[in-house]
C-alpha positions in Angstrom: -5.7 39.9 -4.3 -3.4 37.5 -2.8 -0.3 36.2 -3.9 0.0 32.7 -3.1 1.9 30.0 -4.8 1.9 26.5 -5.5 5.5 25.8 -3.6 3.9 27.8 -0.8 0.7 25.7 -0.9 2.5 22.3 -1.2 5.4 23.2 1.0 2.4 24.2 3.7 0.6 20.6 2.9 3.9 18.6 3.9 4.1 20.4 7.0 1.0 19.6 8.2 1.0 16.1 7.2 4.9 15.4 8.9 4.0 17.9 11.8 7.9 18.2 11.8 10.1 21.2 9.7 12.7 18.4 9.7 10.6 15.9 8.1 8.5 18.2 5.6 12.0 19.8 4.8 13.2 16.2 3.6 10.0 15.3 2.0 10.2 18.6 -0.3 13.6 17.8 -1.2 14.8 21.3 0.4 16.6 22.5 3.5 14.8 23.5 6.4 15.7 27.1 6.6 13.8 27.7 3.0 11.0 25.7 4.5 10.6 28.1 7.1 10.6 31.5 5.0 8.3 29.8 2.3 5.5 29.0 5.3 6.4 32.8 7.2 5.6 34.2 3.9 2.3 32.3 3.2 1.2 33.3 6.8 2.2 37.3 6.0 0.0 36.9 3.2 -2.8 35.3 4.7 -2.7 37.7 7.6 -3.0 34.7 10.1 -0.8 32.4 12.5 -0.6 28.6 10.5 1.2 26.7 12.9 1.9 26.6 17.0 6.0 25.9 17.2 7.9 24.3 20.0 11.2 22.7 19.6 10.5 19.3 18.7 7.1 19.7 16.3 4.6 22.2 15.3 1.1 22.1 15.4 -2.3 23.6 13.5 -4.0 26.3 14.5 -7.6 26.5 14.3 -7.4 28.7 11.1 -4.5 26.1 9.6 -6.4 23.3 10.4 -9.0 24.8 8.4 -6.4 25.9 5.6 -4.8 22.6 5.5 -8.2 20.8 3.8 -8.3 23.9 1.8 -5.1 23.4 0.4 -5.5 19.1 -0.2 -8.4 19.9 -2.0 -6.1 23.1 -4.6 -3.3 20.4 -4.8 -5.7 17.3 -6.1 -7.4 19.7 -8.3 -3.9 20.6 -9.7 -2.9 17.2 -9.9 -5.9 16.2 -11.8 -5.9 19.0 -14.2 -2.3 17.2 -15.2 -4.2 13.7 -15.1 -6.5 15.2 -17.4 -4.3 16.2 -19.7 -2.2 13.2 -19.4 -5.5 11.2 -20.0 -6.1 12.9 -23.6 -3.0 10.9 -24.8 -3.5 8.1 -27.2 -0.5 6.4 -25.0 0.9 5.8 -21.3 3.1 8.6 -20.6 4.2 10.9 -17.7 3.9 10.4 -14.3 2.6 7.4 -12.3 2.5 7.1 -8.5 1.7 3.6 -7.5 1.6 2.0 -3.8 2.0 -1.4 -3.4 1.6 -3.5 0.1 4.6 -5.3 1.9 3.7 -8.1 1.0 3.3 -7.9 -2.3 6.4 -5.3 -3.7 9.4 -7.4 -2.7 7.8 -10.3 -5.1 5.5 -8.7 -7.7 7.1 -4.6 -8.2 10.5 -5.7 -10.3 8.7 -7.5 -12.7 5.5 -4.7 -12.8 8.6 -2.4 -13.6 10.8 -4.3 -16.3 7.3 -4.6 -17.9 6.0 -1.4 -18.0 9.4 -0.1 -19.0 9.2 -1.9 -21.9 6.1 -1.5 -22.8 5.4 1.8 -21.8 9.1 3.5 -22.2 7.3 7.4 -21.7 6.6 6.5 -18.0 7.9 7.6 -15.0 7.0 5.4 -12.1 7.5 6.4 -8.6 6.7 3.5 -6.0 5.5 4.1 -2.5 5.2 0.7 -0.2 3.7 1.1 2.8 0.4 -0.7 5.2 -3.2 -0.4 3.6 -4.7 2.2 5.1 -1.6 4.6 4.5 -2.1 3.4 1.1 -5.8 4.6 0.6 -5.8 7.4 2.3 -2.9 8.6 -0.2 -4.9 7.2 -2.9 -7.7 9.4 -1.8 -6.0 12.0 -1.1 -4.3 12.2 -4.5 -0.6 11.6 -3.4 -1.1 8.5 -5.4 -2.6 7.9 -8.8 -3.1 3.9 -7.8 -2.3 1.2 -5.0 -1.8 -2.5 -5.0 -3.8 -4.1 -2.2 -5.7 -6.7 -1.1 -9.5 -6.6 -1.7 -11.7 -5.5 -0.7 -10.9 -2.0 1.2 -14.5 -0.6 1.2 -13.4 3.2 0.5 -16.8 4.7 -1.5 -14.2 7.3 -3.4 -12.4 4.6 -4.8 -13.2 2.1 -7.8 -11.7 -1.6 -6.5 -10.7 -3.5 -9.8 -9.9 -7.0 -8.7 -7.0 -8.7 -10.9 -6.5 -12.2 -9.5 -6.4 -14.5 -6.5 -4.0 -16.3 -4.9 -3.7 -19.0 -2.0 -2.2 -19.0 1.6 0.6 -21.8 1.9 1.8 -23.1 4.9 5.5 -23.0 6.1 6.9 -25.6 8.8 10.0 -26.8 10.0 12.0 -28.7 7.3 11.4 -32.1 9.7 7.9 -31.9 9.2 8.4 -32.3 5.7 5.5 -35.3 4.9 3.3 -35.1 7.9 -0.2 -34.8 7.6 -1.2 -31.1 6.7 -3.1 -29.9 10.0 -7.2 -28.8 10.0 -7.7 -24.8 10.8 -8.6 -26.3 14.0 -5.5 -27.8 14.9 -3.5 -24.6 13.8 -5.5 -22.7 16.1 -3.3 -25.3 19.0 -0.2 -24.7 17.3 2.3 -21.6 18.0 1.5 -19.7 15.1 4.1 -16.9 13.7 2.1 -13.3 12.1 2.8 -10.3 10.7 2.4 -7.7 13.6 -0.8 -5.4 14.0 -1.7 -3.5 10.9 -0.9 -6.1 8.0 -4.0 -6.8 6.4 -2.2 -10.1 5.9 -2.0 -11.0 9.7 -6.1 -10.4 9.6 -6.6 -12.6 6.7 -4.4 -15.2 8.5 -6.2 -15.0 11.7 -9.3 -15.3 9.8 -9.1 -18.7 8.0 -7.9 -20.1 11.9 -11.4 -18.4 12.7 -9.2 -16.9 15.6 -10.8 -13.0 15.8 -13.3 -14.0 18.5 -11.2 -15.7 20.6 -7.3 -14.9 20.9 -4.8 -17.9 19.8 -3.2 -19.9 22.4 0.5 -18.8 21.4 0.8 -16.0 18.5 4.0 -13.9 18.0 4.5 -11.3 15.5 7.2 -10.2 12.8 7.5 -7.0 10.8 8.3 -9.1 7.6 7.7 -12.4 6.2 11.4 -13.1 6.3 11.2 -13.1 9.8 8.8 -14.9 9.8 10.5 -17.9 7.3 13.4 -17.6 9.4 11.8 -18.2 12.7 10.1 -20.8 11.6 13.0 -22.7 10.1 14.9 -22.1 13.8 12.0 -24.5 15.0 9.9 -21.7 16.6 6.7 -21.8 14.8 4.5 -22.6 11.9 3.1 -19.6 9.4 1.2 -18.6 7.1 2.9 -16.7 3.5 0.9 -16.1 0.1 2.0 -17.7 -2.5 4.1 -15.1 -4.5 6.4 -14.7 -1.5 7.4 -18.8 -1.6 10.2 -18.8 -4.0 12.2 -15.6 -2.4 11.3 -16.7 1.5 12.0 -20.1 1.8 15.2 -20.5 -0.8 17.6 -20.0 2.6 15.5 -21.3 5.3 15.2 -24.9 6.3 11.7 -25.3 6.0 9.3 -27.1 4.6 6.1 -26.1 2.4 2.6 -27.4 2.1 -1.1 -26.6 1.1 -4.0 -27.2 2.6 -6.9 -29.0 2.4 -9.7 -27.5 0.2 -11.2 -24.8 0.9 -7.6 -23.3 1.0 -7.0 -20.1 2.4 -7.1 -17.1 -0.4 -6.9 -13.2 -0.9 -7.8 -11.1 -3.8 -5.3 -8.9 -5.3 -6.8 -5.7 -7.1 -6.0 -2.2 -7.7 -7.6 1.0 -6.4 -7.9 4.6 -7.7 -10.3 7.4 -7.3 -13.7 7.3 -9.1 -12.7 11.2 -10.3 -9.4 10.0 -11.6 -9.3 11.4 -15.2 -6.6 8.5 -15.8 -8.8 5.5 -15.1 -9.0 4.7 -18.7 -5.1 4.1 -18.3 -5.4 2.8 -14.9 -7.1 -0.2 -16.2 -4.2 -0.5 -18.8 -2.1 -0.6 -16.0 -4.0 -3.2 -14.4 -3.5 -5.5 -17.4 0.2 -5.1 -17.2 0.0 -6.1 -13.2 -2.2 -9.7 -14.2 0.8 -10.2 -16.7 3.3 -9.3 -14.0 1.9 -11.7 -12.0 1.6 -14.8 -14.7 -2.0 -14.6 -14.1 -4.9 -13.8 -16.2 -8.5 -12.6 -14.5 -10.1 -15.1 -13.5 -14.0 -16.2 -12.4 -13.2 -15.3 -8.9 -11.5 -12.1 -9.4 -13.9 -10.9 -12.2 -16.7 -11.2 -10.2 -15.2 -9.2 -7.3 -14.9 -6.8 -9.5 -18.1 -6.7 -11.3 -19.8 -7.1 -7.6 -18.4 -3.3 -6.9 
């Protein structure tokens, strides 16, 4: 019979995730040495080689490669027997790992916090922020009980509950402060600031300038929309921000706000989980707390995503 244990298992699951001793080390919250005997003594009991090591990364072998999926699928089905029993509470307690997108944690996560916290005192939130498909594949993986993203995401292992929509606004320079709000047309002529490649924000951007077919004239990216503010209040550009992100973005930038013309630019903020989550009961508690988080309630839009999926 073999002797395996969890640390082994999950100590073996960071290392092939990071691909780095370093890295895994870190992400287990022990020292690399300790690492390194855990794995040598899961691959002594195995009777197999896990891992191919050079000096700056390691790599699967063909029979760790195989163990790794092995072991995701142990780990979730540990985790879940804890969701499960989690779930038979008649309250919100224990553990909750919740992902949230860039650009929506700076603006909506303090106040999900302060009001979970006080109305569910028993949890213990851990927040990952991070791009969307990092975000799902965690999700789906089970590293994450929930994320925070824009709809939809198309994943057929999650459930996408959508919470509530909100528009694009436009930031100028502060001198154009009055001018005449321009067409998606006349955007596409303009040097438009983004979010670099991998924001689903930068995609939804591009997409109301109908600009996916046919590059922009004169497009240049940011990793954040602070940068983005900024460079537009130095006179470089014009961009797009949601809505949420106004009141924190443009409080030290000279620039100027403005909406568009109807149909305005939108996204749909929802939350995702897996459809074998044991705590989706709680989940959609959750999701309650988020719509009051945001001042919003679920509207027409927003219900029928949902009710669409």
């Amino acid at each position: 019979m073999l002797n395996l244990t969890m640390r082994q298992l999950r100590y073996f699951d960071a290392l092939a995730r990071h691909g780095h001793f370093g890295r895994a080390a870190e992400a287990c919250a022990i020292s690399q040495p300790a690492l390194s005997m855990q794995i040598k003594e899961l691959e002594d009991a195995l009777g197999g080689v896990l891992l191919e090591r050079s000096a700056r990364q390691v790599a699967l072998t063909t029979f760790g490669e195989e163990l790794a999926q092995r072991v995701r699928d142990i780990l979730r089905a540990v985790d879940e027997l804890g969701d499960f029993a989690r779930a038979s509470r008649d309250r919100l307690a224990g553990r909750l790992r919740i992902g949230m997108i860039p650009t929506i944690a700076p603006y909506l996560l303090p106040k999900v916090i302060e009001n979970l916290a006080r109305l569910h005192p028993e949890l213990d939130i851990h927040v990952r922020e991070t791009l969307t498909p990092k975000l799902i594949k965690e999700v789906a993986e089970g590293r994450l009980d929930t994320a925070i993203v824009a709809l939809p995401v198309s994943e057929p292992l999650l459930t996408e509950v959508a919470l509530f929509t909100e528009t694009f606004l436009l930031v100028r320079p502060g001198a154009d402060e009055g001018t005449p709000v321009p067409s998606r047309e006349r955007l596409r002529e303009m040097k438009l600031l983004l979010l670099e490649e991998g924001h689903c924000f930068r995609d939804q951007a591009l997409s109301f300038c109908n600009m996916q077919s046919s590059p922009p004239r004169e497009v240049l990216d940011a990793s954040s929309l602070s940068t983005l503010v900024q460079m537009v209040g130095a006179g470089i550009g014009v961009t797009l921000i949601p809505e949420m992100a106004v009141s924190v973005e443009t409080r030290s930038a000279s620039v100027s706000v403005a909406r568009f013309r109807n149909p305005q630019p939108s996204r749909t903020i929802g939350m995702v989980w897996r459809k074998t989550s044991p705590l989706a009961g709680q989940l959609q508690q959750i999701s309650d707390v988020v719509c009051l988080s945001a001042g919003k309630t679920r509207g027409r839009r927003a219900s029928a995503a949902r009710s669409a999926r």
